[in-house]
N, C-alpha and C positions, 0 to 999 in steps of 0.2 A: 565692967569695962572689958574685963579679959574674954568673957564670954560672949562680948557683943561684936571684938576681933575677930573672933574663931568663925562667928557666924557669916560674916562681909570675908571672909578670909576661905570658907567654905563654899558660899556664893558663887563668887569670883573665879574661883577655881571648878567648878561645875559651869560656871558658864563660859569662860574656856575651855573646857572640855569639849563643851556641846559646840561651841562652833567652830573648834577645831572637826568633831565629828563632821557637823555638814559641809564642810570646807573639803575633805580629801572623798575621792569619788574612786570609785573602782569598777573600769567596764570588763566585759569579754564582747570583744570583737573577731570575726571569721572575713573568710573571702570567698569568692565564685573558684581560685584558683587554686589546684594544686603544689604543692615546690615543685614537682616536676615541672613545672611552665614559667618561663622565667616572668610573663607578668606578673607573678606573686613578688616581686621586688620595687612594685612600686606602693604597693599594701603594707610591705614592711617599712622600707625608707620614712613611708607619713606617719605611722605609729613611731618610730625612732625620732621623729623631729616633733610630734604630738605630746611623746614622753619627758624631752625635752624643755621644752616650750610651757610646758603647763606644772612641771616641778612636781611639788607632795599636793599639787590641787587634785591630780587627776593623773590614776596609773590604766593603761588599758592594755590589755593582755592579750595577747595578738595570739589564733590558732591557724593553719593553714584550711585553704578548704577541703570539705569533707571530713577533718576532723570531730568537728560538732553536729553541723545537718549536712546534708548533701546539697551541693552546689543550687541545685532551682527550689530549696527551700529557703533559701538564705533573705531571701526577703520579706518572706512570713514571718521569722525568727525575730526580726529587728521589727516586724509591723507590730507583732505581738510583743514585744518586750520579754521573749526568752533571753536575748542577748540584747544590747546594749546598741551594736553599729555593726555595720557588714561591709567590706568592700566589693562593688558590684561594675558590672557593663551594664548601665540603662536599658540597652536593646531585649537584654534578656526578659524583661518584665512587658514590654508590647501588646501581651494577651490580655491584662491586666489594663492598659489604655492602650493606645496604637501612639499616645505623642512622647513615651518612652522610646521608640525608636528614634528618633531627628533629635532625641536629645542624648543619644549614642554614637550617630556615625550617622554619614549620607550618602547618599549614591551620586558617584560624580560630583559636589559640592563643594565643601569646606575642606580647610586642611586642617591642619594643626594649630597652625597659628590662629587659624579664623577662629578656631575652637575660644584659643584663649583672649582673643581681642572682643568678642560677643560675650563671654562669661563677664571679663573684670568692667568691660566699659561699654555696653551693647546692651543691657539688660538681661543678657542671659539667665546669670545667677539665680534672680526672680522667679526666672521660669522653672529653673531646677524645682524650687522650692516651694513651686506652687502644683506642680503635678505630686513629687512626693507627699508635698501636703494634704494631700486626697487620702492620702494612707498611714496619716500618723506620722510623719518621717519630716526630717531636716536634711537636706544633703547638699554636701560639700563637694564642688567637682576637685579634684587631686593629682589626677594623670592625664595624658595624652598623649598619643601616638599617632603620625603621619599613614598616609595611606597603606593598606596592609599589602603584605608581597602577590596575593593573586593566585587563582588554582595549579594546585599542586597535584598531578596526576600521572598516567603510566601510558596515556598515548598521547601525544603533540597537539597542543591546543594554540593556533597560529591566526584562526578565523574564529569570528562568532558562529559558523557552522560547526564548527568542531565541536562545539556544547550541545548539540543536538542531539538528544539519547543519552544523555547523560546524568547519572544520580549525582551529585554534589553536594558535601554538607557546606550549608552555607545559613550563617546567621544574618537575621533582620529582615522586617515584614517588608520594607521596600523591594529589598537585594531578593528575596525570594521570589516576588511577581515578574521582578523585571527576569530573572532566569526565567519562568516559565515561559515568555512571552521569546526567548529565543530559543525555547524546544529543550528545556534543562529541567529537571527534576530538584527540589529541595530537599535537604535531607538535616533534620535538623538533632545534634546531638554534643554533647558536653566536649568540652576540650578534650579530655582525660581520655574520651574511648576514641579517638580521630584513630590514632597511631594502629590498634588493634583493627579498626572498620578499614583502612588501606590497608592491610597487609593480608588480609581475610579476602579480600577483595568485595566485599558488603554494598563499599564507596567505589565510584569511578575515578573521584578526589577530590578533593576539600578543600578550601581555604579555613585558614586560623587566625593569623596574626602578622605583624611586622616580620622581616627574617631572622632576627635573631630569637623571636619567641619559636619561632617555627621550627627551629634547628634546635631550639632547649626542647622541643615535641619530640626528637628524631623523625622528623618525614624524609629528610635524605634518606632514609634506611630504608622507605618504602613506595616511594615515587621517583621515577626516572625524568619528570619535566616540569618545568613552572613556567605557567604563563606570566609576563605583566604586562602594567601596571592591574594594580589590585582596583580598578575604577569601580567597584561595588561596593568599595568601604574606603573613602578619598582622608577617611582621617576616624580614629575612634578617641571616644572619653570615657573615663574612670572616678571613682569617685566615691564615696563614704557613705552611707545610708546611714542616719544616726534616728533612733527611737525618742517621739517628740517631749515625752516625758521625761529621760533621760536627761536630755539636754537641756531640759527648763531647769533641771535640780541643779545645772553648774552656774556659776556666778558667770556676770557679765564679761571680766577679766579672760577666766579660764576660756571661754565662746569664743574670747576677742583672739585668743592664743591658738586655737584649733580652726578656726581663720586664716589664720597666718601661716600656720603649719600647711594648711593644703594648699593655699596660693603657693611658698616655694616650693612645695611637692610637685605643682602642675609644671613651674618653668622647668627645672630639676628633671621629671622624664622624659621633656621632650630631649631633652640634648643627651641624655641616659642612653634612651632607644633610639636615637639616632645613629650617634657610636656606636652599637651594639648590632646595629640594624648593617651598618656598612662594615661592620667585620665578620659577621655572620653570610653578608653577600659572598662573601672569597670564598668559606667555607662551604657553602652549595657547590661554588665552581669547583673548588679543589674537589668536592666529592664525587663531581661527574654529572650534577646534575645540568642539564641543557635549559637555559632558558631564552625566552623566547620575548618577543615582546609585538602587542598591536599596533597597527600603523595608522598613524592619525586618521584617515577617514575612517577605520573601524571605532576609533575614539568617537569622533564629532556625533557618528549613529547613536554612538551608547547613550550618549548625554543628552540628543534628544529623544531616547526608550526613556532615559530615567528621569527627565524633564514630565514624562508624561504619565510615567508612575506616579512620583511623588506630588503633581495636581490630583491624582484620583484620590490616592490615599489621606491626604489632608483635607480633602473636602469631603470624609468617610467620616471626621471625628472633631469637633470645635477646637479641643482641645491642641490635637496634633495640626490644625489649621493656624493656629495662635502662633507654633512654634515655629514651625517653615516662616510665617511671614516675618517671625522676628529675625530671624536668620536672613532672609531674601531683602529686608527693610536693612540690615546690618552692611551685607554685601553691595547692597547701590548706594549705599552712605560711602561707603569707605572705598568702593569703585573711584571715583574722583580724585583719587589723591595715591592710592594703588597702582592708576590706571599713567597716570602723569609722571608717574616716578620710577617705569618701568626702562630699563631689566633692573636696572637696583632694588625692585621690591618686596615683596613678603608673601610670593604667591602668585595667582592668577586670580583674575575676577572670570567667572564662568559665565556661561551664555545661559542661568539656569531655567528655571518654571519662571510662570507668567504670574508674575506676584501680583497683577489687580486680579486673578481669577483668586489665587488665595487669600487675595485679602477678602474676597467675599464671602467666603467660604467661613473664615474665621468670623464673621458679624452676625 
């Protein structure tokens, strides 16, 4: 009898063990960004409330980027399961499919909110995860940020002629074509080297991010003017690459908690980087820098350039045709009720692309 205890007593305790084993998980996770760039605080913040939120289920070990691979491997890393999850900008991966850009940022388009109104209740989310899906991945959108501050350079950009001869680093296959197509050169390169290529004089000037990323850059230290509005990137998304095998070995729970962790991450930076974005505006000023701003009929022009980018380029790729239309299918939905309740509302509805052409495009 005593020996038949020891043995259910032995059992028992081996099979707690083991499913304590498969219960606690341990990732490493990286980012696109440096500390230097204050968007590495929205990378943190999701792991801080991920760590939280999921207990002794799941610890994930956060490095900045470039500590582990360099910033444009970082999706290889989490496709191959060197690493576990990555925090990324979508756009950066566009070569890879072209429908990772629209599900990065837009030209003239969405804002912020639209971001998060298409992700939670619009079908967005799907779509995340059905592109990544192509590549092994699960991904969780996490952050966003309203339209970015707009080129940052060393002679006075007041006209769209003033882009004319102009090298500019500027990310996203859309925001690229539509520069060439006003006489502006693309110039494409990592956050990290921006500050070195203006001060080298490499760049003419670049756009990066919201103003308070841009001021965690130091480009006050190396441009004397900033154009806006940033109408080439009317709003960016961030977001989690998670490796799909990875995430199959967490229990439902732990999924449901990492969830939840990134929906309050996403509400969380927008009002983050907003604050941040409007006390970093002083600080341009107080530094001397001049800014400038276009006047609507130079606006109305861009939107119909980038109305006419984004039908070429979505009807370049099924995939990236799927996505525009869910967005442009999202915006006449929510036009009606936007549109009625204005100025109190959440935005503009734009005058964007010709959604029966992408809707055919996408068929």
């Amino acid at each position: 009898m005593t020996l038949k205890r020891t043995l259910i007593a032995g059992a028992a305790l081996a099979a707690g063990m083991a499913t304590q084993s498969l219960a606690q998980e341990s990732w490493t996770m990286t980012t696109t960004w440096p500390s230097s760039l204050e968007l590495i605080e929205i990378d943190k913040h999701f792991v801080e409330l991920a760590n939280k939120l999921t207990g002794d289920a799941l610890t994930i070990e956060f490095f900045e980027g470039g500590a582990l691979v360099p910033a444009g491997e970082v999706f290889g890393a989490v496709e191959s399961g060197t690493i576990q999850a990555g925090g990324d900008w979508p756009g950066y991966w566009a070569g890879r499919n072209s429908a990772f850009s629209p599900l990065a940022t837009t030209a003239s388009l969405f804002n912020a909110v639209d971001y998060v109104n298409w992700i939670e209740q619009w079908g967005g989310a799907e779509l995340y995860n059905e592109i990544y899906g192509q590549f092994g991945m699960v991904y969780l959108p996490y952050g966003v940020t309203n339209n970015e501050s707009g080129f940052r350079t060393n002679e006075k950009i007041v006209t769209l002629d003033d882009l004319k001869g102009k090298r500019l680093r500027l990310s996203g296959l859309e925001q690229g074509r539509l520069l060439e197509q006003l006489g502006g050169s693309q110039v494409s390169m990592a956050g990290g080297e921006i500050y070195q290529s203006l001060e080298r004089g490499v760049i003419d000037g670049a756009e990066f991010s919201t103003p308070n990323v841009d001021f965690s850059g130091g480009f006050h230290q190396v441009t004397k003017f900033w154009a806006t509005p940033g109408w080439h990137q009317s709003a960016s998304l961030f977001g989690v690459m998670i490796n799909k095998t990875s995430w199959d070995a967490l229990s439902p729970e732990t999924q449901e908690d990492l969830k939840i962790a990134a929906q309050a991450n996403l509400v969380w930076s927008l009002s983050f980087t907003e604050k941040r974005a409007t006390e970093a505006y002083q600080q341009f000023q107080d530094a001397g820098v001049e800014i400038t701003r276009y006047d609507d009929e130079t606006l109305a022009r861009v939107q119909e350039m980038a109305n006419a980018v984004i039908e070429q380029t979505a009807c370049e790729n099924p995939d990236s045709a799927k996505v525009y239309l869910s967005q442009l299918e999202y915006l006449a939905d929510y036009a009606k009720w936007r549109d009625a309740s204005a100025p109190f509302n959440l935005g503009r509805t734009p005058n964007g692309p010709d959604i029966e052409k992408i809707r055919a495009c996408a068929n």
